[in-house]
C-alpha distance (Angstrom), angle and dihedral (degrees) to the residues before:
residue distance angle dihedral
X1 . . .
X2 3.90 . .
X3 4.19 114.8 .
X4 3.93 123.8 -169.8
X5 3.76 101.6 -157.7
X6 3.43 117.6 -165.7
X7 4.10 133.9 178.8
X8 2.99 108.7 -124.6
X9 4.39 136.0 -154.3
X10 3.83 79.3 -171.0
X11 4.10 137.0 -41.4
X12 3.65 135.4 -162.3
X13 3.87 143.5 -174.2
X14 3.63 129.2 -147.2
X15 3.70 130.7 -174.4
X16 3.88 119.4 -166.2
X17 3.70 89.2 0.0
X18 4.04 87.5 -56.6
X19 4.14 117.0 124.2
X20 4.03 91.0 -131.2
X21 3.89 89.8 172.2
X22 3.94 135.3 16.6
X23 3.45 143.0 169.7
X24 4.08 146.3 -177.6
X25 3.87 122.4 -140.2
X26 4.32 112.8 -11.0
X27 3.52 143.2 69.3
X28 3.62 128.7 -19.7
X29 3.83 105.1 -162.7
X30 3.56 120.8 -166.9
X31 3.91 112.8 -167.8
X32 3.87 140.8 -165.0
X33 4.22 117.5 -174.9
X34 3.76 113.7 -146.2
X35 3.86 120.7 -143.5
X36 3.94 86.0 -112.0
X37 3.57 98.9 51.1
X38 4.03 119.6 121.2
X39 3.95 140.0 158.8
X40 3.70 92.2 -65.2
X41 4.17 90.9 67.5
X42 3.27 97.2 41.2
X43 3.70 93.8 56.4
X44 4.10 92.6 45.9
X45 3.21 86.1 51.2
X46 3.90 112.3 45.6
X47 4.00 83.5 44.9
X48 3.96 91.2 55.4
X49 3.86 97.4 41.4
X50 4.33 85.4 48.7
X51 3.61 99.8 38.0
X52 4.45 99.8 36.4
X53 4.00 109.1 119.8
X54 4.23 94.6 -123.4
X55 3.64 101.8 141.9
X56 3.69 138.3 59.2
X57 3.78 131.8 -109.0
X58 3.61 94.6 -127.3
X59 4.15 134.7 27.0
X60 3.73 95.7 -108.8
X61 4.35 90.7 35.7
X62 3.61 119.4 129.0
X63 4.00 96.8 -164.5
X64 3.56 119.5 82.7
X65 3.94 95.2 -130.7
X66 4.35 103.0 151.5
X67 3.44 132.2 55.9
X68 3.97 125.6 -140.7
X69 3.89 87.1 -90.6
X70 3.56 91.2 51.5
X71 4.02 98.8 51.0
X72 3.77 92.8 36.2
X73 3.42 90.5 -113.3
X74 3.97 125.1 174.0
X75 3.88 128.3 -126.6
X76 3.72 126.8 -138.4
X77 3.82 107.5 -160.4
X78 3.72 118.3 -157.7
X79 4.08 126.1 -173.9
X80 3.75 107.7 -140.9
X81 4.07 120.1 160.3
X82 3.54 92.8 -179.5
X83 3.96 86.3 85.8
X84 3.75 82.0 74.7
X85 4.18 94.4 59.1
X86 3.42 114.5 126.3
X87 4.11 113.9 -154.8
X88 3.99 99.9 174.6
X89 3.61 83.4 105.6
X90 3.91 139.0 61.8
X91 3.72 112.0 -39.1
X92 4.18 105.7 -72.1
X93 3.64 117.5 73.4
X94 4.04 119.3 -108.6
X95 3.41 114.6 -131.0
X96 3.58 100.1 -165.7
X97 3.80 106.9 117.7
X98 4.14 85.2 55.6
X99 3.66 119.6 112.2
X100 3.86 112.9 -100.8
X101 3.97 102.6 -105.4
X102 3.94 112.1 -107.3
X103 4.25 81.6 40.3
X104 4.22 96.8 54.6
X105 4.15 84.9 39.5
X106 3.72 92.4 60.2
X107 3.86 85.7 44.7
X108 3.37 101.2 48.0
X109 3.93 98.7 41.7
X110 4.18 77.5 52.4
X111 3.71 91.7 50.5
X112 4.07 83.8 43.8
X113 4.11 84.4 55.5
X114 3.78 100.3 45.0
X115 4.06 89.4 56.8
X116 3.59 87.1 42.9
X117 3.54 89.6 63.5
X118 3.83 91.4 66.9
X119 3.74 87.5 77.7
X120 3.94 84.9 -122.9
X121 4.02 120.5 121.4
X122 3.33 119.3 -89.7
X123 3.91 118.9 -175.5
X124 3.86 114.0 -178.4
X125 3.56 138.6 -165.4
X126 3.81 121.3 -116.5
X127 3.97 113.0 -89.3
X128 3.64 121.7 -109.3
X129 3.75 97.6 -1.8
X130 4.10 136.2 118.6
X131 3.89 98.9 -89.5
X132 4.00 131.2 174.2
X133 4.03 107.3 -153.8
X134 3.99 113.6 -164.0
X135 3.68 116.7 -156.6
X136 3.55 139.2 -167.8
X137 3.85 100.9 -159.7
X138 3.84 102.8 -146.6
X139 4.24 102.8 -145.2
X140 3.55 84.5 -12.9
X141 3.55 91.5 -91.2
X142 3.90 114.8 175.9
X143 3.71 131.7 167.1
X144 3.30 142.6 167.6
X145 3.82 130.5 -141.2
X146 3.91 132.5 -157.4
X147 3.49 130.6 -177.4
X148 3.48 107.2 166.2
X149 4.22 115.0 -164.8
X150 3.60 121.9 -115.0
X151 4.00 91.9 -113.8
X152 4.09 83.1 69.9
X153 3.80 93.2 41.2
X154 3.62 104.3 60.4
């Protein structure tokens, strides 16, 4: 499971020219589903995008000292299996490490549920379609999480 995790001033996602999701100051969370992934990533990973220090304790701070949870941030959640494109080859991506579709939708809507839970909002684009994502990078801060599952690791 691959996560872009951006801070975000605000973020939305529009399909058709609708906004279908939008949010003020949080996370923007890109993310790709591997054809490994299970339970145990989607855990890791909702835990580490909730709990991650990325914002300071004070307007004018410098030092990231509060998670999402802890500002009462909100999450926009955005399905994107291109994360998953590998370009070591020939000049068009390969796609082959991606989730098949209907198995990364019930992952992702599960991964959708699990940061849910935190009681925080979560606004989300719309799985598998064309979507245009605006985002006002807050710093710009931009990482990008990995947990790969065991299956891949041995």
């Amino acid at each position: 499971m691959r996560v872009i995790v951006q801070r975000v001033k605000s973020s939305q996602v529009s399909v058709n020219g609708e906004i279908i999701g939008k949010i003020g100051r949080g996370l923007n969370l890109l993310v790709g589903i591997a054809d490994t992934d299970t339970d145990v990533e989607l855990d890791w990973m909702a835990r580490k995008c909730l709990e991650l220090r990325l914002f300071p304790d004070t307007e004018d701070g410098d030092r990231w000292q509060k998670s999402v949870q802890e500002i009462v941030g909100e999450l926009l959640v955005v399905s994107q299996f291109t994360l998953y494109g590998d370009c070591r080859k020939g000049r068009r991506p390969s796609f082959d490490r991606s989730a098949n579709p209907s198995q990364a939708e019930e992952l992702y809507n599960s991964f959708v549920a699990k940061l849910k839970a935190s009681g925080l909002l979560v606004e989300t684009g719309k799985f598998g379609a064309m979507m245009q994502v605006s985002i006002e990078n807050d710093g710009p801060v931009t990482l990008i999480l990995e947990k790969e599952s065991m299956v891949n690791s041995q």
